[in-house]
C-alpha positions in Angstrom: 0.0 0.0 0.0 2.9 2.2 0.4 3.3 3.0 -3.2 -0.6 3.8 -3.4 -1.9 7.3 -3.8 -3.4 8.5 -1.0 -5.9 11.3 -1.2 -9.3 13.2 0.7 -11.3 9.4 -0.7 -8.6 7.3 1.1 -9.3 9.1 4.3 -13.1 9.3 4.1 -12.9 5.4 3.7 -11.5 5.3 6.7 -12.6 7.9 9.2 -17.1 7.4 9.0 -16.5 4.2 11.2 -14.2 5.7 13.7 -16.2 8.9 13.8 -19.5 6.9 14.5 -17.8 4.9 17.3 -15.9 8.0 18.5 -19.3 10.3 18.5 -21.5 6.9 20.0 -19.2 6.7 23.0 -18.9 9.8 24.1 -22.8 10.4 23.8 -23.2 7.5 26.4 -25.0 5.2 23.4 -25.6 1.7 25.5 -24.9 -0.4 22.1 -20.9 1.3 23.1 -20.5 1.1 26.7 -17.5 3.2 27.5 -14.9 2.7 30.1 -11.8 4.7 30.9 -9.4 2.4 29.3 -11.9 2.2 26.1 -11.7 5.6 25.7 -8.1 6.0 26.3 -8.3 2.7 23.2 -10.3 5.0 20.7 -7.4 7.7 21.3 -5.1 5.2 20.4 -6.9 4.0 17.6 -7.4 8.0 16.3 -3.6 8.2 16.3 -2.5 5.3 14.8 -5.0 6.1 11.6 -3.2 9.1 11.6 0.3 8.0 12.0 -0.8 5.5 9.2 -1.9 8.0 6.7 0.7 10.4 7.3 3.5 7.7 6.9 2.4 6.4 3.6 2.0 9.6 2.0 5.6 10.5 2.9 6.1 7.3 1.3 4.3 7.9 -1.7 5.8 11.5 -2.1 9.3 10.1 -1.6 8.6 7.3 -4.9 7.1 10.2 -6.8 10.6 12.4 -5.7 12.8 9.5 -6.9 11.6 9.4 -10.2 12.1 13.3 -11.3 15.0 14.8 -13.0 14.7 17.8 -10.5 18.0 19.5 -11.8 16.6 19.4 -15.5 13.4 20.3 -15.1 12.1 23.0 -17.5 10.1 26.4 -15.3 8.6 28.4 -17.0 6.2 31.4 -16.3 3.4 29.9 -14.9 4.8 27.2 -12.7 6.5 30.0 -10.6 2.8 32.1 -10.2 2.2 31.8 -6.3 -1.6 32.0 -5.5 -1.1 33.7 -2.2 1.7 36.1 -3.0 0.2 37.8 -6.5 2.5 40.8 -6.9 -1.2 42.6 -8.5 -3.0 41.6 -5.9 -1.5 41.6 -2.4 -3.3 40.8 0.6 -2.5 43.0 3.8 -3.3 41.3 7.3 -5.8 42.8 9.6 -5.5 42.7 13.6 -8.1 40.0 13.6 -5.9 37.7 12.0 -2.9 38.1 14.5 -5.8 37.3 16.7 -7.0 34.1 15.7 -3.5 33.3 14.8 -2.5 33.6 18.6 -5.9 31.4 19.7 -4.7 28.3 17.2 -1.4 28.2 18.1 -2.0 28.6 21.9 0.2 25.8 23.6 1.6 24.7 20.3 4.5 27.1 20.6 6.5 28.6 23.3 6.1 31.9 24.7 9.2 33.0 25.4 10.4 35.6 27.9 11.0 39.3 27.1 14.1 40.2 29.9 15.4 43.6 30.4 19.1 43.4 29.3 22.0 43.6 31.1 23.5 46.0 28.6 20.8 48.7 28.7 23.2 51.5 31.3 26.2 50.3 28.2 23.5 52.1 25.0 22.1 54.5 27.3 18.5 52.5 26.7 16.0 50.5 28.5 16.5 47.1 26.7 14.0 44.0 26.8 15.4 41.4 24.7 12.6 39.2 23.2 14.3 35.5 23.2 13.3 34.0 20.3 15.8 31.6 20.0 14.2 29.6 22.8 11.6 28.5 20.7 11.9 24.5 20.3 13.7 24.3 16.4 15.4 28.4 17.4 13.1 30.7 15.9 10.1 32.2 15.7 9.6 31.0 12.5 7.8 28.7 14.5 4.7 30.6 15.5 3.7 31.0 11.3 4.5 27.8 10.3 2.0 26.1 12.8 -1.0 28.7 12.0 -0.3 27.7 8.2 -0.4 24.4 8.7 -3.2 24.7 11.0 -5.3 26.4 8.6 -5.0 24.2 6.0 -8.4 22.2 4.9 -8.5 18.3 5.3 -7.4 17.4 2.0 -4.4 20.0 2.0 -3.4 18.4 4.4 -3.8 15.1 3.5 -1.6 16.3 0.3 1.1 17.4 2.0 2.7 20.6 1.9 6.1 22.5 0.6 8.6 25.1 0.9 12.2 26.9 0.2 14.2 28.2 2.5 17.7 28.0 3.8 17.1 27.1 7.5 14.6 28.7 10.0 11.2 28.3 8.2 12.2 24.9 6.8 13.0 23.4 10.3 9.8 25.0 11.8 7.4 23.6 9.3 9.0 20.1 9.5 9.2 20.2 13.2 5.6 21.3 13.2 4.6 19.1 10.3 5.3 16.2 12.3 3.5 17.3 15.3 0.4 17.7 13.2 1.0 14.5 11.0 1.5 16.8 7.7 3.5 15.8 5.3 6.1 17.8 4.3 8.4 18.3 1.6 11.3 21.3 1.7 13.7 21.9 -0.9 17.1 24.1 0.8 19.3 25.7 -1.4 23.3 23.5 -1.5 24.8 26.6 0.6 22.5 25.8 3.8 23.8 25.0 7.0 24.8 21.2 7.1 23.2 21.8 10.5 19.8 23.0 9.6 19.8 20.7 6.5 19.8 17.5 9.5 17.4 19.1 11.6 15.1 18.8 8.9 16.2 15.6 8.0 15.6 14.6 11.8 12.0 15.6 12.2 11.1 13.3 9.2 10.3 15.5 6.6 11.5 14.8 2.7 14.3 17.5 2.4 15.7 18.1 -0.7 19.0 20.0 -1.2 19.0 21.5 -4.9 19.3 25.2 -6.2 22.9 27.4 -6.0 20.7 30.1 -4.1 17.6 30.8 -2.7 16.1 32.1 -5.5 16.9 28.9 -7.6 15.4 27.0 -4.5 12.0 28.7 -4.2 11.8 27.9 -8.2 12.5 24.8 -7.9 10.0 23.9 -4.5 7.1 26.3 -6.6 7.7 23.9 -9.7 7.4 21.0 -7.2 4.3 22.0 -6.0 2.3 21.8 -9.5 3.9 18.6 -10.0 3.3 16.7 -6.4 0.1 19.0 -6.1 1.6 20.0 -2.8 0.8 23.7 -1.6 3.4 25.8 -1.4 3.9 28.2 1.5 6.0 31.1 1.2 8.3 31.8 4.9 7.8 35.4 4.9 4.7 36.1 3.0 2.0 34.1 2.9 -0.6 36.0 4.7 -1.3 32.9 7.6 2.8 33.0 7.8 2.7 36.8 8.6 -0.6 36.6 11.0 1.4 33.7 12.9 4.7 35.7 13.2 2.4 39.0 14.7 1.9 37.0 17.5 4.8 37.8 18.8 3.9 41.8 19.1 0.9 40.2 21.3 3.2 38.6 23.8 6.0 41.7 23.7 2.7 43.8 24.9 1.6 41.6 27.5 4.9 41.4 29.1 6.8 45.3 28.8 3.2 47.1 28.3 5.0 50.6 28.2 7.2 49.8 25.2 8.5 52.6 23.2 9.6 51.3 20.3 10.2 47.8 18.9 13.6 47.0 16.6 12.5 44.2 13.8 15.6 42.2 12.5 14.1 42.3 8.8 14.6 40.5 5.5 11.5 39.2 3.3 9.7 41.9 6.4 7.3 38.8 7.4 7.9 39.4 11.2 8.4 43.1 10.4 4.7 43.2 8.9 2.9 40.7 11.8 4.7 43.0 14.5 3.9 46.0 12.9 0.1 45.4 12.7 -0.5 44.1 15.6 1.6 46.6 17.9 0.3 49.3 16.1 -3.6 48.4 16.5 -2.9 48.0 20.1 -0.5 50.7 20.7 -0.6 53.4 17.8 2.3 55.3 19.3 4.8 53.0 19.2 7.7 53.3 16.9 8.4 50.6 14.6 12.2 50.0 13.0 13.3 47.9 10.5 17.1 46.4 11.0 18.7 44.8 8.0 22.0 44.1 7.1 23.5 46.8 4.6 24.5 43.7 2.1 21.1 42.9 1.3 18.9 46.3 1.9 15.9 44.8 0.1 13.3 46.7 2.6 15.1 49.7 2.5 15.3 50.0 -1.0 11.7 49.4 -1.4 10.6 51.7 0.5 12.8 54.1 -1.2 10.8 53.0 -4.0 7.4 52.4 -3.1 6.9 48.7 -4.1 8.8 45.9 -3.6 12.5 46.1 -5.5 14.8 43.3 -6.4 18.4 43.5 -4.4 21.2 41.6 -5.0 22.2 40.0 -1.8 26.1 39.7 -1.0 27.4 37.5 1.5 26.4 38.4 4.7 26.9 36.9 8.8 22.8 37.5 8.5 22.3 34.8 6.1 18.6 34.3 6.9 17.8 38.0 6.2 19.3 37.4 2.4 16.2 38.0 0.7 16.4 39.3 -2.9 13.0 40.6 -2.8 10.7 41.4 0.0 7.2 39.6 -0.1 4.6 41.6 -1.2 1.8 41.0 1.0 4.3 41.9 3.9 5.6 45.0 1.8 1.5 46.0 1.6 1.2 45.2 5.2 3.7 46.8 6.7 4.8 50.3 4.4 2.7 52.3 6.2 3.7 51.3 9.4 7.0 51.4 9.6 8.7 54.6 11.4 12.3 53.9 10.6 14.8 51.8 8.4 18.8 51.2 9.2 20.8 49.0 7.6 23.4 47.6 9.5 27.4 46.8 9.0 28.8 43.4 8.9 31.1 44.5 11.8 28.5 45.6 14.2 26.4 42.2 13.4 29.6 40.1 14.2 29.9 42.3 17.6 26.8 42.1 18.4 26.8 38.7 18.7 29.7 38.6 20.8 28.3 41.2 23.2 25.0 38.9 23.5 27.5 35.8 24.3 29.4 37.5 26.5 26.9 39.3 28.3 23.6 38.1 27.7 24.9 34.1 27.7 22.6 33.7 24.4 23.9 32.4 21.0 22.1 34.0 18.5 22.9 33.9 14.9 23.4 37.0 12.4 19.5 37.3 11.6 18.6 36.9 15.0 21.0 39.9 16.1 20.9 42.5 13.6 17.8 44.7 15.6 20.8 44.7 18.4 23.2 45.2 16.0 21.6 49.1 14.5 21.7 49.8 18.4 25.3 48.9 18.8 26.2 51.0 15.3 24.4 54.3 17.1 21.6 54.2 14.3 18.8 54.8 16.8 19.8 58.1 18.6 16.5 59.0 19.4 15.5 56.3 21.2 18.2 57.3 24.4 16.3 57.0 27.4 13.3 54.6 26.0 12.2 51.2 26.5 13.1 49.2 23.3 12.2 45.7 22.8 14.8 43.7 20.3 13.6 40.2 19.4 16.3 38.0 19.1 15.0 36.0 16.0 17.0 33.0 16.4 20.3 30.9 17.6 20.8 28.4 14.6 24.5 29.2 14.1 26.9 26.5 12.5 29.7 26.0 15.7 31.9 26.3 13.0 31.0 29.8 11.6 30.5 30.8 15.2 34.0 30.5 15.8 35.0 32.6 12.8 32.3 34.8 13.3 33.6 35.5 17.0 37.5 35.7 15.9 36.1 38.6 13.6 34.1 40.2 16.2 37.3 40.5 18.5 39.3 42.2 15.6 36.3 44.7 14.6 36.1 45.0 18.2 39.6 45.9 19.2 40.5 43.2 21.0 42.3 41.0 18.6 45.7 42.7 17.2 48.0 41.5 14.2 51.5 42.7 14.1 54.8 42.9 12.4 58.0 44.3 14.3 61.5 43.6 13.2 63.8 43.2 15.7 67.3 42.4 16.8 68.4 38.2 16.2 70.7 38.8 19.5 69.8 37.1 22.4 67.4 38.6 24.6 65.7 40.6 21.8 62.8 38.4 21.6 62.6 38.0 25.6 62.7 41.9 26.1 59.4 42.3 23.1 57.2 40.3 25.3 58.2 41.6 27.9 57.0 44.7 27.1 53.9 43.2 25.7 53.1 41.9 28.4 53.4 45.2 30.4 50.4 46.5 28.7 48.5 43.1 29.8 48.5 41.8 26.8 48.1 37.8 26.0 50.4 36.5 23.0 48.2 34.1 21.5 50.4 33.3 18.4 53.9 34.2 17.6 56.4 33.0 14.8 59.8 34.4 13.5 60.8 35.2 9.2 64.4 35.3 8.9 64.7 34.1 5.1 62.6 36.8 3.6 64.2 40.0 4.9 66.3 42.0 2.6 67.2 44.0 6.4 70.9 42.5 7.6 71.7 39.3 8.7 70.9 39.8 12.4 67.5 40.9 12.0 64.2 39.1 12.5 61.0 39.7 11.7 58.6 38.7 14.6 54.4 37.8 13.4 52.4 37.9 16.7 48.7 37.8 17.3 47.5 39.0 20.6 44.6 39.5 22.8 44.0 43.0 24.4 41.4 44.5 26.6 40.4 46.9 24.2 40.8 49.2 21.3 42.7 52.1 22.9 44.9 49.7 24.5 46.1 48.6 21.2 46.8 52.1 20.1 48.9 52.2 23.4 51.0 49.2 22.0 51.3 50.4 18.5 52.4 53.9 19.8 55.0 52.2 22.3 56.2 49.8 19.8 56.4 52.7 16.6 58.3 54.4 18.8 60.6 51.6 20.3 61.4 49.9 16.9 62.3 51.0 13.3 60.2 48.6 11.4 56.7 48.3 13.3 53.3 46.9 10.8 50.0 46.8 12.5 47.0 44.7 10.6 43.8 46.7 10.8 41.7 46.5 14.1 38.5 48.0 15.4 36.1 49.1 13.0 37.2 51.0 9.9 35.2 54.0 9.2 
């Protein structure tokens, strides 16, 4: 039976007979006398049906999967037309949906605590970080990929259900998917996290890693969808995703009610539109701010231009933010809403999420920390003195990036030094440069001597050292100390360069 379409027919075979003896027993029918353990059997019985159906469509899907040329299928026009996200006709989210979204997905996702930060006398602000990251797969991706799936009708989900994306929504809809026994089918693009592409993996869902970017994914999963007859749902605009992720405004209310402004890490602006409704409805004074990383200013320049504008996204630490375009039902939702955009530098992410490890004891990843991030740069002047809530969006960071991206952080930081100094091959010399190293409390962390390549005499050596500092101006101290101390003296860049 496992290579056997299942659809709505299959189901309804099967369900009229359980319904009856479900509905008979709990009615108190005498032809069904029901017990305790009876009724804890029909539960039983309700979810193995379930677990059943939902298993041999995953099969069924993964036969179907097997036999396409995915790589070499032809796209065209109409096979990329997404029902829910029609550029001419864009949908813009109402209060009431935040608020049925928040009553469906009651108990099905985590609300998370809003803490008042321990850097708030460091910025001069009142800051209540939102801890996102605590969610169950790290994100809040979470809270709109449960209302979707929740609002599907029996025979979506049945059918199953797809998506692109390059970590956060992917994990939350498989995750979620399995809770609610719906299939589901995600296609990541091949430069996803190894670590997000096995979460997925883990939570059962078919996962398919095909596309060079994100773009190339989403084509390739909106393709899918006409051929599996799966329905696709886009992570940052379709509307049930953006009524799911406003839920989070709800919460951010109900725990700092005297808010001043909120600061929305923002990429295809699905959380920046769900917030932005629902805060303003309930709060119409409230600033709203968009934070995106200055690589991939797809908001920004949108609003610059009044619709939605393609951007070419570079390389950046806020990977899940790299959206070429934003969604158009969130661009509709949220335009008018929005008080303030800032686009953020690559160093100040990469800081920022030092300064939340450090001092905060959170790992968030790039996304997650770029609403800190536009604080940190001194974009937001004018809110000195308010409270400011700063959702932290999400902690899926490879451990491997984390450690470059921390290295970095200490250099733009000033706390990580590169040097050259050539000095004298006598004995001693070598002794009497760390010695004075060390009297500025530096920590030599790497050191290594060049004799070969120096056109300076024979007796000369060129010392490479690496060393940790307690700040910025105590690395200008060094450099001054050693400029003046030696003839030859080369210091690699440190802090952030303006």
């Amino acid at each position: 039976m496992a290579g056997d379409r299942i659809n709505s027919t299959d189901c309804d075979q099967v369900s009229p007979n359980f319904e009856e003896l479900l509905n008979n027993t709990n009615s108190g029918d005498p032809k069904f006398p029901m017990s305790k353990s009876s009724a804890n059997s029909v539960e039983d019985l309700h979810c193995e049906l379930k677990d059943q159906i939902y298993s041999e469509r995953l099969s069924q899907l993964k036969i179907e999967i097997e036999k396409l040329n995915i790589p070499e299928m032809q796209i065209n026009s109409e096979d990329l037309h997404d029902q829910f996200c029609d550029p001419n006709n864009p949908v813009q989210i109402k209060f009431n949906d935040i608020s049925a979204a928040a009553y469906r997905i009651k108990g099905g996702v985590e609300i998370t605590p809003c803490t008042r930060s321990h850097m708030s006398s460091l910025t001069g602000m009142e800051i209540f970080f939102k801890k996102e990251f605590l969610q169950y797969t790290g994100s809040f991706k979470e809270r709109g990929a449960r209302y979707a799936l929740l609002s599907l009708s029996k025979d979506q989900r049945m059918r199953g259900v797809i998506a692109a994306s390059a970590g956060n929504h992917a994990q939350a809809l498989c995750y979620h998917g399995k809770m609610l026994k719906i299939p589901v089918v995600v296609v990541m693009p091949k430069i996803a996290p190894i670590m997000k592409i096995s979460n997925c993996r883990s939570y059962g869902a078919i996962v398919i890693v095909e596309g060079t970017s994100m773009l190339e994914a989403k084509n390739f999963a909106l393709k899918l969808s006409k051929v599996l007859d799966l329905m696709y749902i886009n992570g940052y605009d379709h509307p049930n995703i953006l009524a799911g992720q406003g839920t989070m405004a709800l919460e951010i209310l109900e725990q700092v009610p005297d808010v001043d402004a909120i600061v929305i890490p923002t990429g295809g602006a699905g959380l920046l539109a769900g917030v932005a409704v629902a805060a303003k409805a309930m709060k119409p004074d409230i600033m709203i701010i968009a934070a995106e990383s200055d690589r991939c200013a797809g908001f920004y320049n949108s609003m610059k231009n009044g619709k939605p504008t393609l951007t070419i996204a570079d390389p950046t630490l806020a990977d899940g933010l790299a959206v070429s375009v934003v969604g158009v039902n969130a661009f509709a939702s949220a335009k008018n809403l929005v008080d303030k955009c800032v686009c953020v530098q690559e160093e100040y992410i990469a800081i920022s999420i030092l300064r939340l490890l450090e001092l905060e004891k959170a790992v968030v990843e790039g996304a997650g920390a770029c609403g800190f991030a536009a604080v940190l740069q001194g974009s937001l002047p004018e809110l000195k003195g308010k409270k400011v809530v700063i959702p932290l969006c999400g902690g899926n960071i490879d451990t491997t990036i984390l450690g470059r991206v921390l290295e970095r952080a200490l250099v733009a930081d000033g706390r990580l030094i590169k040097l050259w100094v050539t000095i004298s091959d006598r004995p001693g010399s070598l002794a009497e440069f760390t010695k004075s190293i060390s009297s500025f409390g530096a920590s030599i962390k790497d050191i290594a001597h060049e004799r070969a390549w120096l056109k300076n005499d024979v007796f000369s050596v060129q010392v490479q050292a690496i060393m940790e500092v307690e700040n910025s101006e105590k690395a200008k101290e060094i450099e001054e100390f050693l400029i003046k101390k030696y003839e030859k003296v080369i210091m690699g860049p440190y802090g952030i360069q303006k």
